[in-house]
KOLDO-396102 format. One record per residue (C-alpha): residue number from 1; x, y, z; residue in one letter. Coordinates in steps of 0.25 Angstrom, whole numbers. Example, Ala and Ser with C-alpha at 12.3 -4.5 7.8 and 13.67 -1.06 7.14 Angstrom:
REM KOLDO-396102
<num: 1, X: 49, Y: -18, Z: 31, residu: A>
<num: 2, X: 55, Y: -4, Z: 29, residu: S>
REM end
This chain:
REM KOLDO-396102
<num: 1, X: -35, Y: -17, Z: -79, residu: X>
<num: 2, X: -42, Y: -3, Z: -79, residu: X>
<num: 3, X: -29, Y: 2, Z: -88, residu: X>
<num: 4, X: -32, Y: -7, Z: -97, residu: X>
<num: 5, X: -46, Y: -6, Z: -97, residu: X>
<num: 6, X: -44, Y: 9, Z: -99, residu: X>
<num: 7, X: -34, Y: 7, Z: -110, residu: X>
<num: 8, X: -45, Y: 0, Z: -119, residu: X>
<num: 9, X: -54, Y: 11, Z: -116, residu: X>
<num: 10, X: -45, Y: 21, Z: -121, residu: X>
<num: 11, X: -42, Y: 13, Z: -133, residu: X>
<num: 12, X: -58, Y: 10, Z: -136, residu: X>
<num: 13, X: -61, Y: 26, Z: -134, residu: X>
<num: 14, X: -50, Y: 28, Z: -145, residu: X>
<num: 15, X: -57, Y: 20, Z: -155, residu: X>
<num: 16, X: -69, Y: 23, Z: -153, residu: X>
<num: 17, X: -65, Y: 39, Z: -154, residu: X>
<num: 18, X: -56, Y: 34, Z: -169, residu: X>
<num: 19, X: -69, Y: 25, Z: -173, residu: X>
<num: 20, X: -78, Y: 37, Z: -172, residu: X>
<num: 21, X: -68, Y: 46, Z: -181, residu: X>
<num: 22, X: -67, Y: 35, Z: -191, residu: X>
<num: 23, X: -83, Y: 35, Z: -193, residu: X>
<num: 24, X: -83, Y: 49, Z: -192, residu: X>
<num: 25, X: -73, Y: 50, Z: -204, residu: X>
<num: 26, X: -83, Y: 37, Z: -213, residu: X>
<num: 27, X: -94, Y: 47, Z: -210, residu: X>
<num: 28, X: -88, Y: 60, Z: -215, residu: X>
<num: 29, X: -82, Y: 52, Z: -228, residu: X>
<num: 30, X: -95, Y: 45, Z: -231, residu: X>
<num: 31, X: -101, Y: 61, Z: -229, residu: X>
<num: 32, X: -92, Y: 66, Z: -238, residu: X>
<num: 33, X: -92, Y: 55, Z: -248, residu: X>
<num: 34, X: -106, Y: 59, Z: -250, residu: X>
<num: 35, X: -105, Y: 73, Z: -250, residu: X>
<num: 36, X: -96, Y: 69, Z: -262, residu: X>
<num: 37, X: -106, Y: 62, Z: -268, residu: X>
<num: 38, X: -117, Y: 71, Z: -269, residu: X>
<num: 39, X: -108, Y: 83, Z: -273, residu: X>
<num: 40, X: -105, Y: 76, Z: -286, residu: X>
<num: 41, X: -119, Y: 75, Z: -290, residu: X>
<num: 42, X: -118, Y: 59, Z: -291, residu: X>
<num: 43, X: -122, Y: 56, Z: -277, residu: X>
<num: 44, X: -123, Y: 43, Z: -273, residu: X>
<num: 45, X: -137, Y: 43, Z: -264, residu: X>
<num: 46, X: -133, Y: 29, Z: -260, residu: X>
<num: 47, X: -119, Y: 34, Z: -255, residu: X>
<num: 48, X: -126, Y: 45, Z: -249, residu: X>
<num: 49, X: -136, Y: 35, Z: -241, residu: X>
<num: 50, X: -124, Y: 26, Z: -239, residu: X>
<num: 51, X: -117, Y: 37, Z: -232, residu: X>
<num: 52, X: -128, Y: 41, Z: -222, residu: X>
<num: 53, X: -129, Y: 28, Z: -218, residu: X>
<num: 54, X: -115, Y: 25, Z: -216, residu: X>
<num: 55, X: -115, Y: 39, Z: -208, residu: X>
<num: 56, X: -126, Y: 34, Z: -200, residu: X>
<num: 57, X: -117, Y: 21, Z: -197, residu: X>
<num: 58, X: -106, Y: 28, Z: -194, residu: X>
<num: 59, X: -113, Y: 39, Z: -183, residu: X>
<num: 60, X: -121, Y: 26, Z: -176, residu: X>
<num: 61, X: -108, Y: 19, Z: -176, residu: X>
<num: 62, X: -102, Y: 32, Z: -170, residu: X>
<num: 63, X: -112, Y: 34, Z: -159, residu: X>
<num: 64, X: -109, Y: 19, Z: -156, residu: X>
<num: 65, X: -95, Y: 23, Z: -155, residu: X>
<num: 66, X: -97, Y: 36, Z: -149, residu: X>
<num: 67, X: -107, Y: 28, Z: -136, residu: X>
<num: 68, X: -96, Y: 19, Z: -136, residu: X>
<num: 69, X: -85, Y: 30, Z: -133, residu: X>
<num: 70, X: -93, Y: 35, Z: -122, residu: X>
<num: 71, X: -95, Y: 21, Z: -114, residu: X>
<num: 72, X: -80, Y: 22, Z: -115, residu: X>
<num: 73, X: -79, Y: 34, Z: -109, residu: X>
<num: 74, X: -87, Y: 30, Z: -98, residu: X>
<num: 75, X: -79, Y: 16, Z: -98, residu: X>
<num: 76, X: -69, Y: 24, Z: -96, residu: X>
<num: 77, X: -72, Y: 33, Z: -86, residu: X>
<num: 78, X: -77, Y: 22, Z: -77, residu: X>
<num: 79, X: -64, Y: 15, Z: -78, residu: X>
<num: 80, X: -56, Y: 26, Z: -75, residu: X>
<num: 81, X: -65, Y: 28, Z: -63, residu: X>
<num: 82, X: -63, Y: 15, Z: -59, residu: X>
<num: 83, X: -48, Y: 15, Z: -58, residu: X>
<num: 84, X: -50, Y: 27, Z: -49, residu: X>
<num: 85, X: -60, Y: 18, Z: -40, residu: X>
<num: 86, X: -49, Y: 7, Z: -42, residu: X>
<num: 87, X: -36, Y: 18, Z: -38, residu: X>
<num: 88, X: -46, Y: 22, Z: -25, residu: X>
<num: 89, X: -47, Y: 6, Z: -21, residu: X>
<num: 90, X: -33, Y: 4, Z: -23, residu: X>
<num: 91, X: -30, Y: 16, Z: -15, residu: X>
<num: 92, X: -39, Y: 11, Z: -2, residu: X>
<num: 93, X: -34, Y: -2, Z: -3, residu: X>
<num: 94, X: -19, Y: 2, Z: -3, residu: X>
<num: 95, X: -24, Y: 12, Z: 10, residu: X>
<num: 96, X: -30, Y: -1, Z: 16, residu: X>
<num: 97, X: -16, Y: -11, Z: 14, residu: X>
<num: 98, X: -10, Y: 1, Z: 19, residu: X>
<num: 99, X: -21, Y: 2, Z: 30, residu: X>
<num: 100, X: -19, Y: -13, Z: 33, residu: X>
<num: 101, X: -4, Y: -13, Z: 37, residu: X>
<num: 102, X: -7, Y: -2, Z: 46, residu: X>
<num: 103, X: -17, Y: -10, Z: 53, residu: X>
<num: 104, X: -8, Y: -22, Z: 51, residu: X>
<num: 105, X: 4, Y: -14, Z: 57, residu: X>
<num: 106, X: -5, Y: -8, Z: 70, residu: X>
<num: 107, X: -9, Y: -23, Z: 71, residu: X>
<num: 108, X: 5, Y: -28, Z: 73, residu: X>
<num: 109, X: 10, Y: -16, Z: 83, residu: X>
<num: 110, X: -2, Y: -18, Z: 91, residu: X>
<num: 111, X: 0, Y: -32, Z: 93, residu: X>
<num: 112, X: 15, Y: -27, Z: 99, residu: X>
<num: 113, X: 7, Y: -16, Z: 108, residu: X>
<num: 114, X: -4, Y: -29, Z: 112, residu: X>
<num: 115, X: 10, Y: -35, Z: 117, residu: X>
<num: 116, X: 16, Y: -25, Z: 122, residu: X>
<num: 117, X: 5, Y: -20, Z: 131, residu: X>
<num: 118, X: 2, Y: -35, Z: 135, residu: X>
<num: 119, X: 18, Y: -38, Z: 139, residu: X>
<num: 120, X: 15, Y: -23, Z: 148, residu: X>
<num: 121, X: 1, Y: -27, Z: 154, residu: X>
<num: 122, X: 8, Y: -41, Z: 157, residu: X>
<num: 123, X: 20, Y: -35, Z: 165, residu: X>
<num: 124, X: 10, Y: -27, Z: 173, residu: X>
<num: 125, X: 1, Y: -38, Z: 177, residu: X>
<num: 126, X: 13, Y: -45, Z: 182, residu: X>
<num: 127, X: 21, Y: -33, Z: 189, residu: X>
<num: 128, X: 32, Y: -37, Z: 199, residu: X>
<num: 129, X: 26, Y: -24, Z: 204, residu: X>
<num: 130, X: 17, Y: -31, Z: 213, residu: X>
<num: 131, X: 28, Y: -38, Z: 221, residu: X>
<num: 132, X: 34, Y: -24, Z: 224, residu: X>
<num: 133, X: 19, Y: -21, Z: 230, residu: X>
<num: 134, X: 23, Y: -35, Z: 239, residu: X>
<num: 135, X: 36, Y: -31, Z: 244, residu: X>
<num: 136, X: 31, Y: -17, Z: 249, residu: X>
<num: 137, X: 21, Y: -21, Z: 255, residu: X>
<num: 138, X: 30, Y: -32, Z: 262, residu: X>
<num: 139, X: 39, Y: -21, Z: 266, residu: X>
<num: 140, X: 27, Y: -12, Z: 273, residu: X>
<num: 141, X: 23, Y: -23, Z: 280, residu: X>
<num: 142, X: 40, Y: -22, Z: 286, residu: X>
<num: 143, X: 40, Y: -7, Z: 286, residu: X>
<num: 144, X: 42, Y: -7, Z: 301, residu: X>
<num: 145, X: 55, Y: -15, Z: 300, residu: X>
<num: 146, X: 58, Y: -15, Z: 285, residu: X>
<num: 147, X: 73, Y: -14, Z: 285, residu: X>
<num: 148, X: 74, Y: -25, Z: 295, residu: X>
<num: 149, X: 65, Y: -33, Z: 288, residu: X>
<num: 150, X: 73, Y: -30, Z: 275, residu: X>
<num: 151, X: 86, Y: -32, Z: 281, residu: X>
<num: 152, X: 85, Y: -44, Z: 289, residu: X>
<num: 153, X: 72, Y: -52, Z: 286, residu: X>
<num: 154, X: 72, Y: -61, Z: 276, residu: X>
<num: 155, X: 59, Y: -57, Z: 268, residu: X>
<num: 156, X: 65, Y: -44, Z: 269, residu: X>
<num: 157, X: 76, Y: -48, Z: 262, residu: X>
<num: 158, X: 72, Y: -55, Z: 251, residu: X>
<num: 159, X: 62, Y: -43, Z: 249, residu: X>
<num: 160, X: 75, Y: -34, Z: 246, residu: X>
<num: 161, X: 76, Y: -44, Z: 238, residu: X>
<num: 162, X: 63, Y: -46, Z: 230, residu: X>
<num: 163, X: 63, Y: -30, Z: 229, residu: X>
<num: 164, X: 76, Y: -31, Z: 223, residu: X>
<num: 165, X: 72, Y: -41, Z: 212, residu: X>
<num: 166, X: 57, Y: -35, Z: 210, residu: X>
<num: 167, X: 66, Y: -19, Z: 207, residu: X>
<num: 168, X: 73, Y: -27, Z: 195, residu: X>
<num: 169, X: 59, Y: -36, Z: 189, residu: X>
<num: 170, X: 52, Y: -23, Z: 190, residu: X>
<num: 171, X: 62, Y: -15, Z: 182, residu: X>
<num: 172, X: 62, Y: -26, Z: 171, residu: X>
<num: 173, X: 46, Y: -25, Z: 172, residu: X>
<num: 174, X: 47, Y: -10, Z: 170, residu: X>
<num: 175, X: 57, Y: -10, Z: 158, residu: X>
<num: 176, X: 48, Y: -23, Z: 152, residu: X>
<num: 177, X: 35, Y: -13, Z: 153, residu: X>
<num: 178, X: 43, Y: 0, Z: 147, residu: X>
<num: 179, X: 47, Y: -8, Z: 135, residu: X>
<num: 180, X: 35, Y: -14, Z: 133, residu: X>
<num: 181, X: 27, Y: -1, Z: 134, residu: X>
<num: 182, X: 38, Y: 4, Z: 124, residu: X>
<num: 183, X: 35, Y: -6, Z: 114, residu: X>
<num: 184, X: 21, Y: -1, Z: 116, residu: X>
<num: 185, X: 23, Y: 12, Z: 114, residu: X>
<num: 186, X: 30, Y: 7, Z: 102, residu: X>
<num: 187, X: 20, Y: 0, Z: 96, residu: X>
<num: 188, X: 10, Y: 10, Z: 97, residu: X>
<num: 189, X: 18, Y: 22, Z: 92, residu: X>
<num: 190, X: 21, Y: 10, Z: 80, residu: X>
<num: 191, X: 6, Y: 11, Z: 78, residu: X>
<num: 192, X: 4, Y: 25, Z: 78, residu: X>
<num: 193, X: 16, Y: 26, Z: 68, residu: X>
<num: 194, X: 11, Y: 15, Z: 59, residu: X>
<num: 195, X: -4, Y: 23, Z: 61, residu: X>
<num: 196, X: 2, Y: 37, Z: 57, residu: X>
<num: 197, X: 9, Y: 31, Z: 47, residu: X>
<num: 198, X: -5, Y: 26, Z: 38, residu: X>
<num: 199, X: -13, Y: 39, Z: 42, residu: X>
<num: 200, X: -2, Y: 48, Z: 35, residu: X>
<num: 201, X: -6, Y: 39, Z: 22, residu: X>
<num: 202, X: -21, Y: 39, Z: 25, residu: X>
<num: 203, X: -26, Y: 52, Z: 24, residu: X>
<num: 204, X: -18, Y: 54, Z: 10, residu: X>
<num: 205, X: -27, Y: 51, Z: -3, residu: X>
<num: 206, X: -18, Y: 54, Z: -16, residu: X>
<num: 207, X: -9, Y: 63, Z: -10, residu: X>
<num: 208, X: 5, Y: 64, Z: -18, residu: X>
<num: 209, X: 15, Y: 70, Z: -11, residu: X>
<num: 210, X: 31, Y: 71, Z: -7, residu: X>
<num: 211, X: 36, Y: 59, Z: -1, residu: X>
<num: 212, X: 48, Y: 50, Z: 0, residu: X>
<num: 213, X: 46, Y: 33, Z: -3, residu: X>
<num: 214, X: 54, Y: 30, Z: 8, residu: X>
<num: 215, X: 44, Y: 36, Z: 20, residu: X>
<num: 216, X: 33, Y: 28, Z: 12, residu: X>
<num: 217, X: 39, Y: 17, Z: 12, residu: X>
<num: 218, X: 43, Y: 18, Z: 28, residu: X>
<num: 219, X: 30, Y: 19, Z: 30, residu: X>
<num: 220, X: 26, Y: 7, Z: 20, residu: X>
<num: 221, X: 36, Y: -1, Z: 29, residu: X>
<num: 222, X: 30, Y: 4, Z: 42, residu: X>
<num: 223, X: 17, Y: -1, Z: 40, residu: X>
<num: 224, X: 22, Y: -15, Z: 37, residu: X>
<num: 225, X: 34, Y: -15, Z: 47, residu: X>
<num: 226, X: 28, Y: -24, Z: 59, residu: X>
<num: 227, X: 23, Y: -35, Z: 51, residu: X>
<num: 228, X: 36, Y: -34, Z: 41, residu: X>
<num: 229, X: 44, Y: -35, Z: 55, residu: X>
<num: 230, X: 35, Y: -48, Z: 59, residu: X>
<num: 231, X: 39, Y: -55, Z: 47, residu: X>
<num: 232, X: 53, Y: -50, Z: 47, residu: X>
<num: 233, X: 51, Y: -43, Z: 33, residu: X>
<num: 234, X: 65, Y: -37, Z: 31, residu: X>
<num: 235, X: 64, Y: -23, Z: 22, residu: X>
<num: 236, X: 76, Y: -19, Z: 12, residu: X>
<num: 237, X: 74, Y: -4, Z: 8, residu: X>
<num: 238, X: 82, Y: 0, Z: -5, residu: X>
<num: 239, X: 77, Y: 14, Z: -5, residu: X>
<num: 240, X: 84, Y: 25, Z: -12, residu: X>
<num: 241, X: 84, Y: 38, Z: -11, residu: X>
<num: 242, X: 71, Y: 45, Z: -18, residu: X>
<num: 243, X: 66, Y: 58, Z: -19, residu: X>
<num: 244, X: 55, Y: 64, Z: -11, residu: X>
<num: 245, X: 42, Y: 61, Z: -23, residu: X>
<num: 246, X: 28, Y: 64, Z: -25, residu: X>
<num: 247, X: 19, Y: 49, Z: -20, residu: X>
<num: 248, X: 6, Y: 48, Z: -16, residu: X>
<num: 249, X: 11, Y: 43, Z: -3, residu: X>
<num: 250, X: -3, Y: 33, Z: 1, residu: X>
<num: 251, X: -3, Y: 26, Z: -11, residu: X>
<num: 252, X: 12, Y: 23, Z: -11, residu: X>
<num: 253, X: 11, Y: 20, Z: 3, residu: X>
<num: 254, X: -1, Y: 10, Z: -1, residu: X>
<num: 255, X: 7, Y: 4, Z: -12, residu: X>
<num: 256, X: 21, Y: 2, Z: -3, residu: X>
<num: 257, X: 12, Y: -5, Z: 9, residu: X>
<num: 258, X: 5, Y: -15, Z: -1, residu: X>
<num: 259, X: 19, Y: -17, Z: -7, residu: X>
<num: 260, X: 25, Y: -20, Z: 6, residu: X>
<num: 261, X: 14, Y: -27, Z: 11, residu: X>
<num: 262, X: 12, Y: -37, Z: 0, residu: X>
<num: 263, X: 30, Y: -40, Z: 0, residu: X>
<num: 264, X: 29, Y: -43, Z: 14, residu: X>
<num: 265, X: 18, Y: -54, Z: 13, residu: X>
<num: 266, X: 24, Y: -59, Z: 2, residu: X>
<num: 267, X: 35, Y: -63, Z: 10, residu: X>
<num: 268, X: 28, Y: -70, Z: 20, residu: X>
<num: 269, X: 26, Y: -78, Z: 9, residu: X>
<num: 270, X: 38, Y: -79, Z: 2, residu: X>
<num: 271, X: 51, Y: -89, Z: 4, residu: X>
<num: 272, X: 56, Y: -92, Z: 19, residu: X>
<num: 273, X: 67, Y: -80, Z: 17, residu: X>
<num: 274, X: 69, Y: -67, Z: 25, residu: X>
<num: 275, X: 58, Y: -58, Z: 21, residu: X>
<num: 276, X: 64, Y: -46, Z: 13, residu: X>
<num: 277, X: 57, Y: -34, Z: 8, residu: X>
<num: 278, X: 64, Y: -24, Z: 0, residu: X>
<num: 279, X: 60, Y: -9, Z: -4, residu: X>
<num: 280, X: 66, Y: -3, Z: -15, residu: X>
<num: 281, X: 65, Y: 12, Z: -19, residu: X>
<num: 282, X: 71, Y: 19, Z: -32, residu: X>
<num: 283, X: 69, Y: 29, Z: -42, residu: X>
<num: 284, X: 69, Y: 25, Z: -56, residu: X>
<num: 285, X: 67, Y: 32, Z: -69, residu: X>
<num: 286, X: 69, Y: 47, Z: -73, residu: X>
<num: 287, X: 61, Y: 57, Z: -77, residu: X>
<num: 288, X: 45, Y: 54, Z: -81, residu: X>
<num: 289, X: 49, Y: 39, Z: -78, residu: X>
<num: 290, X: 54, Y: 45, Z: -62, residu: X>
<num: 291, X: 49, Y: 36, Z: -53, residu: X>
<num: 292, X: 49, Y: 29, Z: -40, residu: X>
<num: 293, X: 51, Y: 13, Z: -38, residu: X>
<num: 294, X: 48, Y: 6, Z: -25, residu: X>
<num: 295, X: 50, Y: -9, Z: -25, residu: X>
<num: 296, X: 47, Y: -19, Z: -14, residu: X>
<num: 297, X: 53, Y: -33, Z: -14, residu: X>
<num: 298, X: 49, Y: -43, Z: -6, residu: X>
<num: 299, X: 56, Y: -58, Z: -5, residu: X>
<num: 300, X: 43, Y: -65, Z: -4, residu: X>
<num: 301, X: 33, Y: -73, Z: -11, residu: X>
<num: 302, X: 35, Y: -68, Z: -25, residu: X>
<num: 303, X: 25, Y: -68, Z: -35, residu: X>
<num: 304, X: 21, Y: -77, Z: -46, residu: X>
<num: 305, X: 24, Y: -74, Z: -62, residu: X>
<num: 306, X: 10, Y: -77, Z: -63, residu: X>
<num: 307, X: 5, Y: -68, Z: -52, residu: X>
<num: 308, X: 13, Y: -54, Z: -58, residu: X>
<num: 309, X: 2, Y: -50, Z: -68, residu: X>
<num: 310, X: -10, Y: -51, Z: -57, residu: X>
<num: 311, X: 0, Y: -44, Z: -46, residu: X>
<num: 312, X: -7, Y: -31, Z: -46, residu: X>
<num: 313, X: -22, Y: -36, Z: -52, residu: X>
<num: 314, X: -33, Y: -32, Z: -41, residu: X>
<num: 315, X: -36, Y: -44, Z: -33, residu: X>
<num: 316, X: -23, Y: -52, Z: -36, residu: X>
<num: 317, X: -16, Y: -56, Z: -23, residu: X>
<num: 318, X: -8, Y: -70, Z: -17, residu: X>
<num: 319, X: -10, Y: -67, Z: -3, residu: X>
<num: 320, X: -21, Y: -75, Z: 3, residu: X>
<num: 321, X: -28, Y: -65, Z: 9, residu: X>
<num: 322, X: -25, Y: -53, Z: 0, residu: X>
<num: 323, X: -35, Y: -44, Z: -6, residu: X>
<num: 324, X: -27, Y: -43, Z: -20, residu: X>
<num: 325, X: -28, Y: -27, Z: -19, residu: X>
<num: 326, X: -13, Y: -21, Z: -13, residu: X>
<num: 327, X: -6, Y: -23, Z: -25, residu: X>
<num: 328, X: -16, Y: -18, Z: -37, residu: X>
<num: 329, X: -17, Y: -6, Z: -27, residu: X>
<num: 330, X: -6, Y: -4, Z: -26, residu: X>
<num: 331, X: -4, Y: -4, Z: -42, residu: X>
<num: 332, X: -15, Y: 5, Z: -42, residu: X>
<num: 333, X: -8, Y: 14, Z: -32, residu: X>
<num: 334, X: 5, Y: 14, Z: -40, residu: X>
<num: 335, X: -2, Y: 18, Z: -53, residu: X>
<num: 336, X: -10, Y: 30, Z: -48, residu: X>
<num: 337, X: 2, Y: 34, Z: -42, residu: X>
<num: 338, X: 9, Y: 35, Z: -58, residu: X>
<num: 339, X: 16, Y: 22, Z: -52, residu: X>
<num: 340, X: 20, Y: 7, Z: -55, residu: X>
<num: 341, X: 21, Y: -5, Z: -47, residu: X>
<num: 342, X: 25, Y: -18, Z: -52, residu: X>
<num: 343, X: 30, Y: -32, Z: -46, residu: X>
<num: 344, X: 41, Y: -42, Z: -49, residu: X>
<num: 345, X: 44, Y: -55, Z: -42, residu: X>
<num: 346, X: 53, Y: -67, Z: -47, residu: X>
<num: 347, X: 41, Y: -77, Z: -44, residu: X>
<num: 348, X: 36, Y: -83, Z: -30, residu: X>
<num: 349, X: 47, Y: -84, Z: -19, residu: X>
<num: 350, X: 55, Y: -73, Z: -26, residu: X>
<num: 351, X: 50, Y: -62, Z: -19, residu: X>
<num: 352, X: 42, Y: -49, Z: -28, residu: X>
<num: 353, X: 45, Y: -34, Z: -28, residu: X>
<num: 354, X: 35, Y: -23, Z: -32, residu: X>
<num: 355, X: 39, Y: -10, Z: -38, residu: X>
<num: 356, X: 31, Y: 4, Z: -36, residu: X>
<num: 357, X: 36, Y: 14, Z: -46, residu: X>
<num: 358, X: 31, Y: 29, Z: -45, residu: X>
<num: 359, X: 34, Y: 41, Z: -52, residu: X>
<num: 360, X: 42, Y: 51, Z: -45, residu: X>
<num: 361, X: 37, Y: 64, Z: -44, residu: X>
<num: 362, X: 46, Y: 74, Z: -36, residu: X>
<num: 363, X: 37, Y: 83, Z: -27, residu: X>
<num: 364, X: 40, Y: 98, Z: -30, residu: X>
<num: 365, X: 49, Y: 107, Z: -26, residu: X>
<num: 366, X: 43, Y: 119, Z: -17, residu: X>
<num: 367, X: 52, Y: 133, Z: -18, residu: X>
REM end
C-alpha cells in the first residue's frame, strides 16, 4: 500500500511541476503578444488589459499550484517517514517471534529438567540405602560372634543373602540416578545452547556481514527442534553448495524462524499424513540479477486461491489465535534487505512453499 501510495505522489509532483511550466509559457506568450501590439503602433488597449488579467489568472492559479506542490512534499516526506516507523515495527516483531520460540523451546527443555530432577528426588526419597543402615546395624549388634552368626545361624544367613541382593539393587539405583542427572545436564546445557544461540542475534541491529545460509538456518532449525521433534515434524534439507555472502544476519534469521514457524503449524493442520518439511537452497541468476533463493515446503494445510492476494497484508492470518503480523514482517524484512518473498500452494490439503530471494553480494577480499 505505502508504494503505491508513493507512486501517486511521484506522479502528482510531476504534474504539478509540468502545469506550472505550461502556465508559465501562456503568461510569457500573452507578454509577448502584447509587447507586439504596442510596438506597432495599433495596440489593442483591450488585448493589453486582457492580457494582465489572464497573467493575473495564471500567477494565482500558480500559487495554487505551487501550495499544492509543497503539501506534497510534505505528504511525501511523512509517508516515507512512515515506511521507516513501519520497517522498525516489522523489525521488533520479527525480534519478538524470534524471542518467542526461544521462550517456547526453554519452556519444553525445562519441562525434561522438571522430569528429570523429580525421577532423581524420587529415587532418593525411596533409597534401598536405608536397608543397608539395617543390616549394619544388625551385624554390630553380632559383632562379638559375627562369623558364627553368619555362618551357622539362620538370620545370619539369609542376611548374606539380603546383602548380596541389596549390592545389585543399589548399583541399578546409582546408574538410574547418573543417567538421570546426565539427561539433566543435558537439558540445561540444551538451554544455554538455545539461550547463546538468540543473544548472538540480539545485540545486532542492521548489521550486514559475512555469513554462510547454512549456519542460519541450523540455527533457524534449533530454536524450533523440540517441538518439531513432539510432533514428529521430519526435515528434508536440499541445500547446495553456496558461497560465503553479505546478509544482515537478524533479519534473515527473523524471516527463516517465522518461515518455519508458520510450515509447521500448518501441518498440524493439514491431511492425516507424515509431517514433511523441506528446505531448499540455490543460487539463481547472473550478474545484477545474482541472488539467493531459499524455499520452505510444507505438506500441510495449504492455502486457499482466494487467500494468496491477502497472504502478506498486515493483519491477515487463519490461525485462530494469530496476530496477522509474521508474514507482512517478514515481506518487510525481505524488501529492506533488496530481497523478495513470494508464496505458491496448489490449494487447501496440498501443502504450500514460500520462497526468500536475496541478492548476493560477495564480502570483499582482504590482501
Amino acid at each position: 500500500m505505502g508504494e503505491q501510495a508513493s507512486s501517486t505522489i511521484d506522479a502528482g509532483v510531476a504534474n504539478l511541476h509540468a502545469e506550472i511550466a505550461r502556465q508559465k509559457k501562456i503568461i510569457a506568450a500573452l507578454v509577448k503578444r502584447a509587447d507586439r501590439s504596442t510596438d506597432g503602433q495599433s495596440s489593442d488597449f483591450s488585448l493589453f488589459q486582457t492580457t494582465i488579467m489572464l497573467g493575473n489568472q495564471v500567477r494565482q492559479r500558480t500559487e495554487g499550484l505551487e501550495a499544492a506542490l509543497r503539501e506534497n512534499e510534505q505528504i511525501t516526506r511523512a509517508l516515507h517517514e512512515s515506511q521507516s516507523e513501519l520497517f522498525a515495527t516489522a523489525r521488533k516483531a520479527g525480534m519478538a517471534e524470534v524471542a518467542n520460540n526461544v521462550l517456547h523451546n526453554v519452556g519444553n527443555v525445562l519441562n525434561s529438567v522438571n522430569v528429570a530432577a523429580g525421577v532423581v528426588s524420587s529415587s532418593v526419597r525411596a533409597s534401598k540405602s536405608k536397608r543397608l543402615a539395617q543390616a549394619v546395624a544388625l551385624m554390630n549388634e553380632r559383632a562379638a560372634d559375627l562369623g558364627d552368626f553368619l555362618v551357622h545361624d539362620e538370620k545370619g544367613k539369609l542376611l548374606l543373602v539380603y546383602l548380596n541382593n541389596l549390592v545389585v539393587a543399589l548399583d541399578e539405583e546409582h546408574e538410574s540416578i547418573v543417567a538421570e542427572l546426565g539427561s539433566l545436564t543435558n537439558s540445561i546445557d540444551h538451554i544455554k545452547e538455545i539461550i547463546a544461540t538468540q543473544q548472538s542475534y540480539a545485540g545486532t541491529s542492521c548489521l550486514v556481514e559475512a555469513t554462510q545460509i547454512r549456519d542460519l538456518l541450523d540455527d533457524a532449525l534449533s530454536m524450533s527442534a523440540d517441538s518439531m521433534a513432539r510432533h514428529q515434524v521430519n526435515v528434508v534439507r536440499e541445500i547446495a553448495a553456496v558461497p560465503v555472502m553479505l546478509l544482515d544476519k537478524h533479519l534473515v534469521l527473523q524471516v527463516l524462524v517465522n518461515l518455519i514457524s508458520n510450515a509447521k503449524h500448518a501441518m498440524y493442520g493439514g491431511p492425516e499424513t507424515s509431517h514433511q518439511m523441506t528446505l531448499r537452497v540455490q543460487e539463481v541468476g547472473f550478474g545484477e540479477s545474482h541472488r539467493l533463493r531459499i524455499e520452505i515446503e510444507d505438506n500441510g494445510e495449504g492455502i486457499r486461491p482466494e487467500d494468496m492476494p491477502r497472504l502478506f497484508t498486515h493483519g491477515f492470518t487463519t490461525r485462530k489465535n494469530g496476530h496477522g503480523f509474521g508474514l507482512h514482517s517478514c515481506a518487510l524484512a525481505a524488501k529492506q534487505m533488496g530481497g523478495t518473498l513470494t508464496a505458491r500452494s496448489d490449494g487447501v490439503g496440498k501443502g504450500a512453499a514460500f520462497t526468500l530471494e536475496l541478492p548476493i553480494l560477495a564480502p570483499k577480499q582482504t590482501p
